[in-house]
NUKOL-39218 format. One line per 3 residues: number of its first residue (from 1); their letters; for each residue x, y, z of N, C-alpha, C, O. Coordinates in Angstrom, 1 decimal. Layout:
NUM) a) X:Y:Z:X:Y:Z:X:Y:Z:X:Y:Z | ...
***
This chain:
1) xxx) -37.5:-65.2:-69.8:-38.2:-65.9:-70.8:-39.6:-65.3:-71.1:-40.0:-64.8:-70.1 | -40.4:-65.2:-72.1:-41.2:-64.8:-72.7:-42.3:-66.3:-73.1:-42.2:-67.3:-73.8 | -43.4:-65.8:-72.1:-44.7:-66.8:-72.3:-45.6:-66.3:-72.2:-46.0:-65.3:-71.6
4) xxx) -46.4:-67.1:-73.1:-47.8:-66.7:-73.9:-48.6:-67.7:-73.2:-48.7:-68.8:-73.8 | -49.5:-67.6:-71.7:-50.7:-68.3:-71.5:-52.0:-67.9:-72.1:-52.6:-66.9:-72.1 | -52.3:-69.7:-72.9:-53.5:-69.0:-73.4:-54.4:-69.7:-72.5:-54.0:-70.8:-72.0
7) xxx) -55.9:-69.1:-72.1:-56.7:-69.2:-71.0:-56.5:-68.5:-69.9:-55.5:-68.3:-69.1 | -57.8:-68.1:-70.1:-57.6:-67.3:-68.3:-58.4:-67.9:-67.4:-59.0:-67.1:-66.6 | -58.7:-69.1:-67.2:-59.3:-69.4:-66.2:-58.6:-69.8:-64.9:-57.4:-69.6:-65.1
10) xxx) -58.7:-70.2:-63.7:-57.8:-70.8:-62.5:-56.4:-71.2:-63.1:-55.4:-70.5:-63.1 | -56.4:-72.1:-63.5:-54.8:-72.4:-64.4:-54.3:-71.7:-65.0:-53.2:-71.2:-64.7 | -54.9:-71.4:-65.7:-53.9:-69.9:-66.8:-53.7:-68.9:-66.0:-52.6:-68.4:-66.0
13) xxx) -54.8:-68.5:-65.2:-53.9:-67.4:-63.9:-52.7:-67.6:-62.8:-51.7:-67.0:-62.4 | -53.4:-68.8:-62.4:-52.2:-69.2:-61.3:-51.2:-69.2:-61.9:-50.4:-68.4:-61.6 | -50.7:-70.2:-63.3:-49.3:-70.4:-64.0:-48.8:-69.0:-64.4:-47.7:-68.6:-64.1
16) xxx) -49.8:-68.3:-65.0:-49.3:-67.4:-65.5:-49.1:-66.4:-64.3:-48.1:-65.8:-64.6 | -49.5:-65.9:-63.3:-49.3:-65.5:-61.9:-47.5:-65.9:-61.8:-46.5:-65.3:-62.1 | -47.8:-67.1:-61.2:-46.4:-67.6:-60.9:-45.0:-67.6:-61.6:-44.0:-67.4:-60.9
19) xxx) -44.9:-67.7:-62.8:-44.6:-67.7:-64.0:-43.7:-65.9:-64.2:-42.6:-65.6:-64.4 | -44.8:-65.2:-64.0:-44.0:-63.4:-64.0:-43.6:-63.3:-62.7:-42.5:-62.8:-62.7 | -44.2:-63.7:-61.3:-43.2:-63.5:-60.4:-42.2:-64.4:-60.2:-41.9:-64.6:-59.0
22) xxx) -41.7:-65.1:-61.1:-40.1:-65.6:-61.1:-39.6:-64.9:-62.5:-39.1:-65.5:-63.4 | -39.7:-63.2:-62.4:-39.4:-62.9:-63.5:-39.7:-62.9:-65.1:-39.8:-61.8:-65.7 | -39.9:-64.0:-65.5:-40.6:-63.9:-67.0:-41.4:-63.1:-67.5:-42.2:-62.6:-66.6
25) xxx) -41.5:-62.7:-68.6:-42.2:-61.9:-69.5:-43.6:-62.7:-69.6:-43.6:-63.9:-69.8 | -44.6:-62.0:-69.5:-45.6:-63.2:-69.1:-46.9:-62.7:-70.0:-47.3:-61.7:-69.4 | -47.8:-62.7:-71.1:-48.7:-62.5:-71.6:-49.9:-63.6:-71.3:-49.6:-64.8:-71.4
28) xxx) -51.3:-63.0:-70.8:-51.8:-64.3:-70.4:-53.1:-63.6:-71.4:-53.7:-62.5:-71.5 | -53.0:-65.2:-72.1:-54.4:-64.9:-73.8:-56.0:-64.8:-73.2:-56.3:-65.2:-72.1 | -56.7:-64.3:-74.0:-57.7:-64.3:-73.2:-58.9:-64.1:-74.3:-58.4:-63.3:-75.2
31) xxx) -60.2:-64.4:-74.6:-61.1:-64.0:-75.5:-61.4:-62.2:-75.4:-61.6:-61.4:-76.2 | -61.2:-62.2:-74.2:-61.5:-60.1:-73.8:-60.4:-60.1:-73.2:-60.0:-60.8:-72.3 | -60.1:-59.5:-73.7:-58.7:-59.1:-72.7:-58.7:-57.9:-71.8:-57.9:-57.7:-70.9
34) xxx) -60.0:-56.9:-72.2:-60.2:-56.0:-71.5:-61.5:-56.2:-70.3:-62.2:-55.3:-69.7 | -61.6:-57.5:-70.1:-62.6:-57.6:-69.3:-62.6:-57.1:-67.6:-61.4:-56.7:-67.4 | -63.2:-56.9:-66.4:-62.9:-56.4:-65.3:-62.2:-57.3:-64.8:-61.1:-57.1:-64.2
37) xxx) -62.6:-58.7:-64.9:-61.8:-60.0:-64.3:-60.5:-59.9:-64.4:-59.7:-60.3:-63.6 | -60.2:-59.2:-65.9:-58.7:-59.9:-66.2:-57.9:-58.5:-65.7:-56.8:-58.8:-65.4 | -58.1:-57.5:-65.6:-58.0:-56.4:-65.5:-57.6:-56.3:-63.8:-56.6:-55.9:-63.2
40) xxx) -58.9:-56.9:-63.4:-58.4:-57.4:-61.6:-57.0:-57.6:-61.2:-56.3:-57.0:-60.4 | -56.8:-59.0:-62.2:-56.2:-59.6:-62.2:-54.5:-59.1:-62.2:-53.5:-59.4:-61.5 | -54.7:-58.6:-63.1:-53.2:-58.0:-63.3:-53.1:-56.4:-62.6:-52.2:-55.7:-63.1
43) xxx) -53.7:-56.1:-61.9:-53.8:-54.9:-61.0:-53.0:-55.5:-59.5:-52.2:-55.0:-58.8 | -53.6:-56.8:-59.6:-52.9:-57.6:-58.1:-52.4:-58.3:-58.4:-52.5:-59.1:-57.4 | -51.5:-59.0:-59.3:-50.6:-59.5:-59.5:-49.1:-59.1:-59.7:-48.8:-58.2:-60.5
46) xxx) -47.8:-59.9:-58.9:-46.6:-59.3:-59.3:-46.0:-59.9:-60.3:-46.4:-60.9:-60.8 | -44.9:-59.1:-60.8:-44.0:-59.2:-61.8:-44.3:-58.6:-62.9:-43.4:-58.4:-63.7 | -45.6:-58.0:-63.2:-46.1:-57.2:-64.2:-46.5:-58.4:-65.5:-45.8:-58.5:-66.5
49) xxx) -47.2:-58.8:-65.4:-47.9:-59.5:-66.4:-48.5:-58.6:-67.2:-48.5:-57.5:-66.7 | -49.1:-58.7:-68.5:-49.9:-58.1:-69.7:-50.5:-59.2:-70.0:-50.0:-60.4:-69.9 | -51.8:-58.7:-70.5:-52.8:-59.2:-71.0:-53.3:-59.1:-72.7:-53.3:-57.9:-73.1
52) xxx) -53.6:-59.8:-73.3:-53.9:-60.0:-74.7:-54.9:-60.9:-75.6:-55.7:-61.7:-75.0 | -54.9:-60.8:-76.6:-55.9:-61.9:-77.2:-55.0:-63.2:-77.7:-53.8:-63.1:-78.0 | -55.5:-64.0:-77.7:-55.1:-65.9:-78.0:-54.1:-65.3:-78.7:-53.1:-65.5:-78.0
55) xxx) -53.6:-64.4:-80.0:-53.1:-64.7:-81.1:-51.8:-63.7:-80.0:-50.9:-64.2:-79.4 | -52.1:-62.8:-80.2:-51.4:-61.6:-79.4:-50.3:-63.0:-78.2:-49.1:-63.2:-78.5 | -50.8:-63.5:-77.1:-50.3:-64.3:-76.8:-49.2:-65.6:-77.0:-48.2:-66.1:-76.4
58) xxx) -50.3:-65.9:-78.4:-49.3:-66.8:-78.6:-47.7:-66.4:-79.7:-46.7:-67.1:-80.0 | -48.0:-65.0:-79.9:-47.2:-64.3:-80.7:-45.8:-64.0:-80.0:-44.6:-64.0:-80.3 | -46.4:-63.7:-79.1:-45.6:-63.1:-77.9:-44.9:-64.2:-77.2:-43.7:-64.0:-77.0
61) xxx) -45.3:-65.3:-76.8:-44.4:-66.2:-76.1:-43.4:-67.1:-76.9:-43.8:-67.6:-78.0 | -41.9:-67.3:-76.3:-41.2:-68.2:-76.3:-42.1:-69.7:-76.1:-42.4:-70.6:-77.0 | -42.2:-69.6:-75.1:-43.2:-71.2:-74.8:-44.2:-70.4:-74.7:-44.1:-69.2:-74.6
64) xxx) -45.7:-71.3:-74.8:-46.7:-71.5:-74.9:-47.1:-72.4:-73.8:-46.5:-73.5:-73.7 | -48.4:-71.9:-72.6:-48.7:-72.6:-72.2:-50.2:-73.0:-72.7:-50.7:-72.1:-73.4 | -51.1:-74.1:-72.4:-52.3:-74.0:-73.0:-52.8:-74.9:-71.8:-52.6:-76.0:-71.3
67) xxx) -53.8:-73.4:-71.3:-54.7:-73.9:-70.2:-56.0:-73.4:-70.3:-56.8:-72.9:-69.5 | -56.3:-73.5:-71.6:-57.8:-73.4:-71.3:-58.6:-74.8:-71.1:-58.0:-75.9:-71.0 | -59.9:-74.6:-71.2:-60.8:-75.7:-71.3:-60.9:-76.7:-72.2:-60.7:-76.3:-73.3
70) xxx) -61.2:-78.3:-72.0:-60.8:-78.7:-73.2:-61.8:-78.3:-74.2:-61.5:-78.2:-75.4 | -63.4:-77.9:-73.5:-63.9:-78.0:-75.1:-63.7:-76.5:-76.0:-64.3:-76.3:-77.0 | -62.6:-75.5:-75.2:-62.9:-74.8:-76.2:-61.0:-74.8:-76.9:-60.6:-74.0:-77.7
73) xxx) -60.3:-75.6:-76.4:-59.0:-75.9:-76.8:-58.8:-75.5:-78.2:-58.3:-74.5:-78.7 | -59.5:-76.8:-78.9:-58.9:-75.9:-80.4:-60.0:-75.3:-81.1:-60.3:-75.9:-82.1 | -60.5:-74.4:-80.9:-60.7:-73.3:-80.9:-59.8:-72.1:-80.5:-59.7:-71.1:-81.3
76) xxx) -59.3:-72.0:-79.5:-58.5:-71.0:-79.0:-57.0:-71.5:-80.0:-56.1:-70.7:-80.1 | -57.0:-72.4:-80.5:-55.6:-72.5:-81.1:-56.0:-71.7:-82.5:-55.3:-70.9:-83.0 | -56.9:-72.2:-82.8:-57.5:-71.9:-84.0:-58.0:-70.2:-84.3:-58.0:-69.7:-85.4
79) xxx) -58.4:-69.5:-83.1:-58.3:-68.2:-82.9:-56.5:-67.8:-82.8:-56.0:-67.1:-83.6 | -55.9:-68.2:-82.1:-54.4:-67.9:-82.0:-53.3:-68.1:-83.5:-52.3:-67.5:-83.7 | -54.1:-69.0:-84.3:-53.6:-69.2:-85.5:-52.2:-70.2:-85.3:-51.3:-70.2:-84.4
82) xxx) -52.5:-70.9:-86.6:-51.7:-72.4:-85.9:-50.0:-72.0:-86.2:-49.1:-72.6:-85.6 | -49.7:-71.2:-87.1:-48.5:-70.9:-87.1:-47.8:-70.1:-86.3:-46.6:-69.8:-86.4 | -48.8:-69.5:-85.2:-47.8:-68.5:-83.8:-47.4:-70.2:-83.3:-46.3:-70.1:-82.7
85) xxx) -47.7:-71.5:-83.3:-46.8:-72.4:-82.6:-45.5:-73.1:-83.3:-44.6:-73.9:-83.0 | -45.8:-72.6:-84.3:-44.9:-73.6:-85.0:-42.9:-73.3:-84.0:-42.5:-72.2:-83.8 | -42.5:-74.3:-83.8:-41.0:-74.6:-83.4:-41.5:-74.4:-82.0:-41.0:-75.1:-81.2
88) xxx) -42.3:-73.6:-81.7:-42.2:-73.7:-79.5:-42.2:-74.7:-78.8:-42.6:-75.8:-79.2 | -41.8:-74.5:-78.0:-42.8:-75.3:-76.6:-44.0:-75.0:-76.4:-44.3:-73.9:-76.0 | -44.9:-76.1:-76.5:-46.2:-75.8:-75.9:-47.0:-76.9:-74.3:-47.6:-77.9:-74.4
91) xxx) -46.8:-76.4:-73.3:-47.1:-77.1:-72.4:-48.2:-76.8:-71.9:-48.6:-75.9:-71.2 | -49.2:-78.6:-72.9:-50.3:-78.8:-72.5:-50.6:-79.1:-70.9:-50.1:-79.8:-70.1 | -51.5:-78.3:-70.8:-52.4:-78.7:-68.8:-53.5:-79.3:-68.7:-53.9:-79.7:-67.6
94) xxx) -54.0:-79.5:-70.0:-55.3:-79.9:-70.5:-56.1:-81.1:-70.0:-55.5:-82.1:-70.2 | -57.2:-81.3:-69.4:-57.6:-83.0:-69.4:-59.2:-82.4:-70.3:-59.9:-81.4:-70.2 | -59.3:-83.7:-71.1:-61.0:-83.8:-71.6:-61.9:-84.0:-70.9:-62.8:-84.7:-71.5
97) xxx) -62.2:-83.6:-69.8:-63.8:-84.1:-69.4:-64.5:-83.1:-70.0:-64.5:-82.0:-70.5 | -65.7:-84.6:-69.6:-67.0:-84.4:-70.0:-68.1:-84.5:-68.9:-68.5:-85.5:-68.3 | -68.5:-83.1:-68.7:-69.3:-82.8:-67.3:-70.6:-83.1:-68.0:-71.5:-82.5:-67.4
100) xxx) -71.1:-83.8:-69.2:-72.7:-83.7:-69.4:-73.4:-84.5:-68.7:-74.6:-84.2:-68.4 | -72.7:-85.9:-68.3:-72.9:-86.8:-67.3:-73.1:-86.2:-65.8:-73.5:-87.1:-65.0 | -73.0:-85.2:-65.2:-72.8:-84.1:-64.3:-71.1:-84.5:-63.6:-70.1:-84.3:-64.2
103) xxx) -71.2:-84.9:-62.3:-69.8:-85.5:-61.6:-70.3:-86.4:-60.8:-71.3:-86.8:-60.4 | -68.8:-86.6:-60.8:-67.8:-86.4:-61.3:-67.8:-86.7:-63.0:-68.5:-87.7:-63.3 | -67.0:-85.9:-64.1:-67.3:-86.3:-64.9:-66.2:-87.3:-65.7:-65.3:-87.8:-65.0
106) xxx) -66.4:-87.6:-67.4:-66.1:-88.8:-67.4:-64.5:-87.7:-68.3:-64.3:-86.5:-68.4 | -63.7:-89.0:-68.9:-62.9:-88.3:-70.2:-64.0:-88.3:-72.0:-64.8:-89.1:-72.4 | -63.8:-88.0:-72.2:-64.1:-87.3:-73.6:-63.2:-88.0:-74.6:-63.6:-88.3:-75.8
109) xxx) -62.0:-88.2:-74.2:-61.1:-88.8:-75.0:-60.6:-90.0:-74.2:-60.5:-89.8:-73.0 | -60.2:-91.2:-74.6:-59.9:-92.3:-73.8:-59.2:-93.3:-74.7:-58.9:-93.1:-75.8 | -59.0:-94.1:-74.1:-58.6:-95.3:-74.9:-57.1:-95.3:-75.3:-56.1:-95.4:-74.6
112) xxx) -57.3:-95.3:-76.9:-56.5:-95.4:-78.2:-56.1:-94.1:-78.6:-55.4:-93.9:-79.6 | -56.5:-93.2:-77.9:-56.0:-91.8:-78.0:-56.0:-91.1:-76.5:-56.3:-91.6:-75.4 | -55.5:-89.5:-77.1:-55.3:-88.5:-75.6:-55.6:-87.1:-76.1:-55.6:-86.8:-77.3
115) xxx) -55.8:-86.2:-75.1:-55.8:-85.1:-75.1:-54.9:-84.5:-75.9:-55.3:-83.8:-76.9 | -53.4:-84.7:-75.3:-52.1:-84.6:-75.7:-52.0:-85.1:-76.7:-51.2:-84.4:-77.3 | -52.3:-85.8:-77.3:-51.8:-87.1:-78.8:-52.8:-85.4:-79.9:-52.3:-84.6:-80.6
118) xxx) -54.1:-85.6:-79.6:-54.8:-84.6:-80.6:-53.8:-83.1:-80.1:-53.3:-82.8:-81.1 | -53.6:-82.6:-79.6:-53.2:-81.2:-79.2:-51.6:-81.6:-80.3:-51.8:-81.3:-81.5 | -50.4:-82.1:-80.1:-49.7:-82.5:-81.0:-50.3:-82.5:-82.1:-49.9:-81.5:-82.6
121) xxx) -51.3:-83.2:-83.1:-52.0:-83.6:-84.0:-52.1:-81.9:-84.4:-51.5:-81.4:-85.4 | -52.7:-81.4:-83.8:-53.6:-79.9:-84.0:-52.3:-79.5:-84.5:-52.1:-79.7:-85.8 | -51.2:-79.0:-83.7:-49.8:-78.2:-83.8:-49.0:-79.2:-84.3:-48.4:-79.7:-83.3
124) xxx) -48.7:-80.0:-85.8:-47.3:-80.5:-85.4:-46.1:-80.5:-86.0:-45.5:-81.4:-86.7 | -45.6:-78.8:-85.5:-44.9:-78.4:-85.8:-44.2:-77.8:-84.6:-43.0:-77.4:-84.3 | -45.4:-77.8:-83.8:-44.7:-77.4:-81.9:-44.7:-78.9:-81.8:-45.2:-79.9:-82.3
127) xxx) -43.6:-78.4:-80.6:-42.9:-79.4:-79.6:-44.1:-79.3:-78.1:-44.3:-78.4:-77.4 | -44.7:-80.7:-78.2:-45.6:-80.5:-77.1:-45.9:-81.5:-76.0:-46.3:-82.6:-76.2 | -45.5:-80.9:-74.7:-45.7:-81.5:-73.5:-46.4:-81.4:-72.8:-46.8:-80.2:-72.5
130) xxx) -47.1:-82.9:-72.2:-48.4:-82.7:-71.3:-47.5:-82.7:-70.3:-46.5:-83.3:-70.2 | -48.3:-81.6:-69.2:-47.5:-81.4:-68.0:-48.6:-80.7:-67.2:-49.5:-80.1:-67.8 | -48.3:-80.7:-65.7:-49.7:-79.7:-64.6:-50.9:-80.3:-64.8:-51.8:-79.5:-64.7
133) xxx) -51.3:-81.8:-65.2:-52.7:-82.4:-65.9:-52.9:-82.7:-64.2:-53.6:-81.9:-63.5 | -52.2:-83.7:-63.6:-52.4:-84.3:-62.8:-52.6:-83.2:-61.1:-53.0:-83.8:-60.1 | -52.4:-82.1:-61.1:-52.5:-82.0:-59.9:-53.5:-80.1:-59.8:-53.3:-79.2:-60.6
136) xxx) -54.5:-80.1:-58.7:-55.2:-78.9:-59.0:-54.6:-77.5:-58.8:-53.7:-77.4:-58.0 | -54.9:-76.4:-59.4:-54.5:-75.1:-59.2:-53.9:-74.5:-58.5:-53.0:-73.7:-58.6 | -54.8:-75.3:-57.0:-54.2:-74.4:-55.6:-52.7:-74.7:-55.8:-51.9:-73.8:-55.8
139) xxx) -52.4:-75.8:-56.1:-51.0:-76.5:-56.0:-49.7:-76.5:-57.0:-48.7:-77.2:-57.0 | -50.0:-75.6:-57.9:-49.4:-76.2:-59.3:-48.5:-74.5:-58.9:-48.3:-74.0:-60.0 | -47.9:-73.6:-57.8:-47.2:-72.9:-57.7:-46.8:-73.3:-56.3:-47.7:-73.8:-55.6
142) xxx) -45.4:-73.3:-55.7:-45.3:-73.7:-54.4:-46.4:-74.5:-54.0:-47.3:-74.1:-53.3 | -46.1:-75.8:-54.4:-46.8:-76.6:-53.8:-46.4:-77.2:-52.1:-45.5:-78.0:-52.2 | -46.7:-77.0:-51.2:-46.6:-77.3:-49.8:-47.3:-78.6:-49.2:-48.5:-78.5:-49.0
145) xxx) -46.6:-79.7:-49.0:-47.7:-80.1:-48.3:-46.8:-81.0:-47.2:-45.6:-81.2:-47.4 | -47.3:-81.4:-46.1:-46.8:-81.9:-44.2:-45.6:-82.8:-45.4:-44.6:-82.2:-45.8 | -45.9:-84.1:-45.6:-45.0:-85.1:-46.4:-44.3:-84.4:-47.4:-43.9:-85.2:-48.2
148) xxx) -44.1:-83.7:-47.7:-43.0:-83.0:-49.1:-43.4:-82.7:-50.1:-44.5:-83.2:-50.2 | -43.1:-82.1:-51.1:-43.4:-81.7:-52.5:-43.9:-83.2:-53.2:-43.2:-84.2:-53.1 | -45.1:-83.2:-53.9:-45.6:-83.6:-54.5:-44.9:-84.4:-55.8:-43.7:-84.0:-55.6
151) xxx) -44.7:-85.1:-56.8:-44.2:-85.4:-57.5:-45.1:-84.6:-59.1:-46.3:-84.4:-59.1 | -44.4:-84.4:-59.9:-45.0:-83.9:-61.1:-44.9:-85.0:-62.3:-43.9:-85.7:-62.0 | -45.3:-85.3:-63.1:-45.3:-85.9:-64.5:-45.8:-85.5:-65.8:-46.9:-85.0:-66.2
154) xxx) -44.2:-86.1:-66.4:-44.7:-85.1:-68.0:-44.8:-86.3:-68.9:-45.0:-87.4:-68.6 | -44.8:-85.8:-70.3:-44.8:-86.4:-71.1:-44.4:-86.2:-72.8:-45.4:-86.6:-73.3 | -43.9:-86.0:-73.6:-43.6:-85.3:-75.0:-42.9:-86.2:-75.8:-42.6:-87.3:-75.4
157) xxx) -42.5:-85.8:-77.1:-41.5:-86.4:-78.1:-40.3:-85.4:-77.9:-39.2:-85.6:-78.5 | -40.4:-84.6:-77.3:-39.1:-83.7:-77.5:-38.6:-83.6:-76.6:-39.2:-82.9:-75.7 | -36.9:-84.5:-76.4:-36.1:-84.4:-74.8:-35.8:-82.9:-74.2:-36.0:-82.6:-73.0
160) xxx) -35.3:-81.7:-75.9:-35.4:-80.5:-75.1:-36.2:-80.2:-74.7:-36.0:-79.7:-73.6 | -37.9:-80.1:-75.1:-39.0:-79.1:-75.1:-38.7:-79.5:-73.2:-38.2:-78.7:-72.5 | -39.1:-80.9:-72.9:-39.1:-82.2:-71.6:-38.4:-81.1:-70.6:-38.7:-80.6:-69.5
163) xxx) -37.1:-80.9:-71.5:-36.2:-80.2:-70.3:-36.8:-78.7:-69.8:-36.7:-78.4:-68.6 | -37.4:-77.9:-70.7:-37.6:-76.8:-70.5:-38.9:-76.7:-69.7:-39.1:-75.7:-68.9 | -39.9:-77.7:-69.7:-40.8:-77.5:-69.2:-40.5:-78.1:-67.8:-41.3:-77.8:-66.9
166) xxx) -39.1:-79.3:-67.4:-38.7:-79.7:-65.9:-38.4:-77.9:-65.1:-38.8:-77.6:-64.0 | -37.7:-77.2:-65.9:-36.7:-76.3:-65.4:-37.7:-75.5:-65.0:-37.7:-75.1:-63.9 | -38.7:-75.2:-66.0:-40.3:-74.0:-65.4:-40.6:-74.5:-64.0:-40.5:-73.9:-62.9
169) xxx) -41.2:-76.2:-64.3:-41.8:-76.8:-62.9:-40.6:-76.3:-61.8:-41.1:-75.6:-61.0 | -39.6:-76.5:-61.6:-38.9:-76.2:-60.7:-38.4:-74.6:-60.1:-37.8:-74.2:-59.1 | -38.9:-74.0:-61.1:-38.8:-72.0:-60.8:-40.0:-72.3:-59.5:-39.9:-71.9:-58.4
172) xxx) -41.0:-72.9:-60.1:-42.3:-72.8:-59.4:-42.7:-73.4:-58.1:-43.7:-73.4:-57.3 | -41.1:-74.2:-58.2:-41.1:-75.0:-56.8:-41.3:-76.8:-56.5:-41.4:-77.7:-55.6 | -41.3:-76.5:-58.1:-41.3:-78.3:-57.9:-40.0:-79.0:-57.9:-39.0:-78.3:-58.0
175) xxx) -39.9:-80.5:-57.6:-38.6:-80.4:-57.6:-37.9:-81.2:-59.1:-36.8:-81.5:-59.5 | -38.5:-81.3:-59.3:-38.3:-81.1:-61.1:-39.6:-82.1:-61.1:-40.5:-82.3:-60.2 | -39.4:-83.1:-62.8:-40.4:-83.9:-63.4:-40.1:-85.0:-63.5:-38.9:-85.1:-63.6
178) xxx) -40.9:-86.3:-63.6:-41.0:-87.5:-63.6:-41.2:-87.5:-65.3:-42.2:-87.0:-65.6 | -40.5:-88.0:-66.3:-40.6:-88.2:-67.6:-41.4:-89.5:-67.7:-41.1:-90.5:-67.0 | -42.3:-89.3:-68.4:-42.9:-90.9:-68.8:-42.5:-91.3:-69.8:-42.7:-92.5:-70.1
181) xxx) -41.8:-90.3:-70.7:-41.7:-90.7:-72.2:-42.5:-90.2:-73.6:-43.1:-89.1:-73.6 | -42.5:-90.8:-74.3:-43.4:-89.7:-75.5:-44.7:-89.0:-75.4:-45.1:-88.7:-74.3 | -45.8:-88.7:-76.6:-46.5:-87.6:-76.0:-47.6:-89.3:-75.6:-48.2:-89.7:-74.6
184) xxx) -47.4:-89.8:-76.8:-48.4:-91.1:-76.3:-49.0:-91.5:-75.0:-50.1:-92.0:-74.7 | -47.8:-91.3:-74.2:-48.0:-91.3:-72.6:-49.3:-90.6:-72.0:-49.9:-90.9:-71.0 | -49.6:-89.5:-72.8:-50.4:-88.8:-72.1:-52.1:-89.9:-71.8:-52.9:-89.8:-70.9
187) xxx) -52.2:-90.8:-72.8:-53.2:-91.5:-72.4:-53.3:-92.3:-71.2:-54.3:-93.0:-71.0 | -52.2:-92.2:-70.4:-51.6:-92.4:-68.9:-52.1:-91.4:-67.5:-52.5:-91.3:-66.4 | -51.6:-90.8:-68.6:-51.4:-89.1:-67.2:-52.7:-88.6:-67.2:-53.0:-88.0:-66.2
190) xxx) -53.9:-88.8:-68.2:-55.5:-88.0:-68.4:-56.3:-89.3:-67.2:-56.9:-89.0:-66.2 | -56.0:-90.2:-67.6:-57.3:-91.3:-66.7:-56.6:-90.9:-64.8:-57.2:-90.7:-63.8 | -55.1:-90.8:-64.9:-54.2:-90.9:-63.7:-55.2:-89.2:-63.2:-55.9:-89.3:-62.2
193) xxx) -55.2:-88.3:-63.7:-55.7:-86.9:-63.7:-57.3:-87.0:-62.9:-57.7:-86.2:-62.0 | -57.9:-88.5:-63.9:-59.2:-88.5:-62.9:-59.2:-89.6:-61.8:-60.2:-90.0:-61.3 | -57.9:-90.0:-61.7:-58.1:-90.2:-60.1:-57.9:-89.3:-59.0:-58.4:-89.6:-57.9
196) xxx) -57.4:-88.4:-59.3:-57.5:-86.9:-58.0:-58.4:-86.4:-58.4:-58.6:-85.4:-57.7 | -59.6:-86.8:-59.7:-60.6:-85.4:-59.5:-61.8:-86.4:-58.7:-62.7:-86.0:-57.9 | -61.6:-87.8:-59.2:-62.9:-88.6:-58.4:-62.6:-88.8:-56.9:-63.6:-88.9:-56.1
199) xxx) -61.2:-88.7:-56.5:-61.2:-88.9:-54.7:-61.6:-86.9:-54.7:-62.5:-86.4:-54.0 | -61.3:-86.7:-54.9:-61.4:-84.9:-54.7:-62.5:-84.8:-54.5:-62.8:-84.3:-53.4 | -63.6:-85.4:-55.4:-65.4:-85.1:-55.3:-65.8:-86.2:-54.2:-67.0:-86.2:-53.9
202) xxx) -65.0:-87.0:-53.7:-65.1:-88.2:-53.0:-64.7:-87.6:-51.6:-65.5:-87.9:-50.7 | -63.9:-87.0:-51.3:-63.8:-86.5:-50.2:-64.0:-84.9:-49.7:-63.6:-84.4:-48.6 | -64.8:-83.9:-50.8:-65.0:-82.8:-51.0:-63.8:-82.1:-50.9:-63.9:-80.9:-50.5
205) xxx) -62.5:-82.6:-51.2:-61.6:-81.5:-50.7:-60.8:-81.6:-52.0:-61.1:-82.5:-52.9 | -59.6:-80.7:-52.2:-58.6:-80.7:-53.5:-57.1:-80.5:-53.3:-56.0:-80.3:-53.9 | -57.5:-80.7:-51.9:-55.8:-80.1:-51.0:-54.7:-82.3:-51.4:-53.8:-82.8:-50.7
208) xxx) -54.9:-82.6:-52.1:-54.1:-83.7:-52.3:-53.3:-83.7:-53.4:-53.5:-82.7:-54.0 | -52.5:-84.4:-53.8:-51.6:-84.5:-54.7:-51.2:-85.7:-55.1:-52.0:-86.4:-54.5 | -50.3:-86.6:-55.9:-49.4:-87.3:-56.2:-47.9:-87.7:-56.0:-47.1:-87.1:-56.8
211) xxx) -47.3:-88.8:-54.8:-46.3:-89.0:-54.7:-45.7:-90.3:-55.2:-46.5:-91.3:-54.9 | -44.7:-90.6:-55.7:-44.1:-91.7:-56.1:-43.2:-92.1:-55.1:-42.1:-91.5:-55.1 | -43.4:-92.9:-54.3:-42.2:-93.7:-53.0:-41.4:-94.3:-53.9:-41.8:-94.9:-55.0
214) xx) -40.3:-94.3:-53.6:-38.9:-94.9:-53.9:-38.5:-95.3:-52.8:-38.6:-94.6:-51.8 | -37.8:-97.0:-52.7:-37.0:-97.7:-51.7:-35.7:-97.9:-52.5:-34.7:-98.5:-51.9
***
């Protein structure tokens, strides 16, 4: 499969890392594409990844993943141009904070809306699932932990897009996804997102995750 990550920060590397060594055609977007970082990057990385600009990336991918930052989000869509999404998959990673408050910080978006609800809004013509919000970097590739694989949760309007982004999470080692239902959900999954980042700053560590017990 053929994917276009745009962002290169921690997320957009690790997915997109993981992502080419299960194979896939992997373009990961970037404002420089020729920077030393990114250049590192794909010098030590397997499966042979390439590197490109937002548009270049999103041109290039079957799915779309979108892991940049939220505040430069649509911007980077908007550098990528809104028609490389039209019909994809786009699997948002996105949460809104707002670090001006310092930390932990707050959401940006809350309430009556989501991250996901505007990302939809921006593109809606892609098929778009929030997914990878809830749990950090180290973990979002073979996740390991003593008690078992973590649980994942998505969210979208589209059953196929839903399916395609369970079937990725599981290349990657998950054991598939918890559907919440439409993208609406996502105003669920963003506040749920800052409960691992407020115990995270609460107990200085990131090594935790989310499990759902079933009796």
């Amino acid at each position: 499969m053929r994917i276009g990550v745009l962002g290169s920060g921690d997320v957009g590397r690790t997915l997109a890392g993981g992502l080419a060594d299960r194979g896939n055609e992997v373009k990961l977007g970037t404002r420089d594409p020729q920077a030393e970082r990114i250049q590192t990057w794909l010098s030590g990385t397997g499966g042979n990844p390439s590197a490109g600009t937002f548009g270049e990336a999103a041109e290039f991918g079957e799915v779309l993943v979108l892991a940049t930052r939220w505040d430069g989000t649509e911007n980077a869509i908007r550098l990528a141009g809104h028609a490389a999404f039209a019909g994809k998959v786009v699997l948002d990673t996105t949460n809104p904070l707002d670090f001006s408050r310092g930390v932990p910080p707050t959401l940006s978006v809350a309430g009556n809306d989501s991250a996901g609800e505007q990302v939809q809004r921006w593109l809606p013509d892609a098929r778009v699932v929030k997914v990878f919000n809830t749990v950090g970097n180290a973990h979002m590739v073979d996740p390991d932990f003593p008690d078992g694989p973590p649980d994942l949760y998505i969210c979208g309007d589209d059953p196929a897009a839903k399916q395609t982004a369970t079937e990725l999470a599981r290349s990657l080692g998950w054991p598939g996804a918890i559907d919440l239902g439409g993208i609406l959900h996502a105003r669920y999954l963003e506040p749920m997102a800052m409960v691992w980042i407020v115990h995270g700053f609460n107990i200085k560590s990131w090594n935790h995750a989310f499990k759902l017990l079933r009796k």
